[in-house]
C-alpha positions as CSV (number, residue, x, y, z in Angstrom):
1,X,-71.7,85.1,-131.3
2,X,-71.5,87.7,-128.7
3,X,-75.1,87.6,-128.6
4,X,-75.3,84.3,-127.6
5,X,-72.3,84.1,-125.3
6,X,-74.2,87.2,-122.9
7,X,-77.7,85.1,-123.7
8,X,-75.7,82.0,-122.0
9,X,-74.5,83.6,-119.1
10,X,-77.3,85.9,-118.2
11,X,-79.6,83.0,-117.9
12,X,-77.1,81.0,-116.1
13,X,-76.9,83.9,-113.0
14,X,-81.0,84.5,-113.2
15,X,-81.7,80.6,-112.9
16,X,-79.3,80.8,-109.9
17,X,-80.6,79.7,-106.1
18,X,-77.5,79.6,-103.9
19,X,-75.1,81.1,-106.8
20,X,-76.7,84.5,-106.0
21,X,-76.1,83.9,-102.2
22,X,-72.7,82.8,-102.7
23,X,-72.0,85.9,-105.5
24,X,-73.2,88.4,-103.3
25,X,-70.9,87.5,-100.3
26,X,-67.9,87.8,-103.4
27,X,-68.7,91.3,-104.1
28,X,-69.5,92.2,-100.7
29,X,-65.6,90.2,-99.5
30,X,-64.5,92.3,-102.4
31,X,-65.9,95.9,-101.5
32,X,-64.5,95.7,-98.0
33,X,-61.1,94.3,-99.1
34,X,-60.4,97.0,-102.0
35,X,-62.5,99.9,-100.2
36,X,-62.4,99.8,-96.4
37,X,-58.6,98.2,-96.2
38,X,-57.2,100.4,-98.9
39,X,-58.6,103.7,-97.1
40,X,-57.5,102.8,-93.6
41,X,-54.4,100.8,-93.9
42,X,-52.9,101.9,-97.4
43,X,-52.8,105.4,-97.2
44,X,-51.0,107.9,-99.7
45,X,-47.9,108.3,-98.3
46,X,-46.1,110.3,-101.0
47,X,-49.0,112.8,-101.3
48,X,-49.1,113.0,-97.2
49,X,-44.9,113.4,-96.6
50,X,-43.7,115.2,-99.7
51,X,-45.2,118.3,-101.1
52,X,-43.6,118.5,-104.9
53,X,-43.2,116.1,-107.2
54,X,-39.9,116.5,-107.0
55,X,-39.5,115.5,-103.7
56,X,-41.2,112.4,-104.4
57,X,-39.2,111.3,-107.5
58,X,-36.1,112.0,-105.4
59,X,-37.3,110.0,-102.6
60,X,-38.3,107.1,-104.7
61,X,-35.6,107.0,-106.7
62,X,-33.4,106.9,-103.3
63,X,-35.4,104.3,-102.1
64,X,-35.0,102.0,-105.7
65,X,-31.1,102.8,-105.7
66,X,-30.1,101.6,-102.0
């Protein structure tokens, strides 16, 4: 059954024309959005401002409790 479910698929993306197009502009949307935006604009900021762990968990949990 799982045989024939990866059969199905795999010959659905290989007789593709403009799927394969459209497909790679996804993963290449995708790659900028989760690689590029996380690295520039989400940056670690509990690793950068706190140097124990303890720091951070106290932090956090002042932040959660106000």
């Amino acid at each position: 059954m799982l045989k024939n479910i990866f059969q199905f698929y795999f010959q659905g993306f290989k007789n593709m024309t403009i799927g394969k197009k459209l497909w790679t502009i996804i993963i290449i949307k995708l790659g900028i959005i989760f690689l590029i935006l996380k690295l520039f604009f989400f940056p670690n900021f509990l690793n950068t401002n706190f140097k124990t762990d303890e720091e951070r968990s106290n932090y956090i949990i002042n932040q959660l409790t106000k």
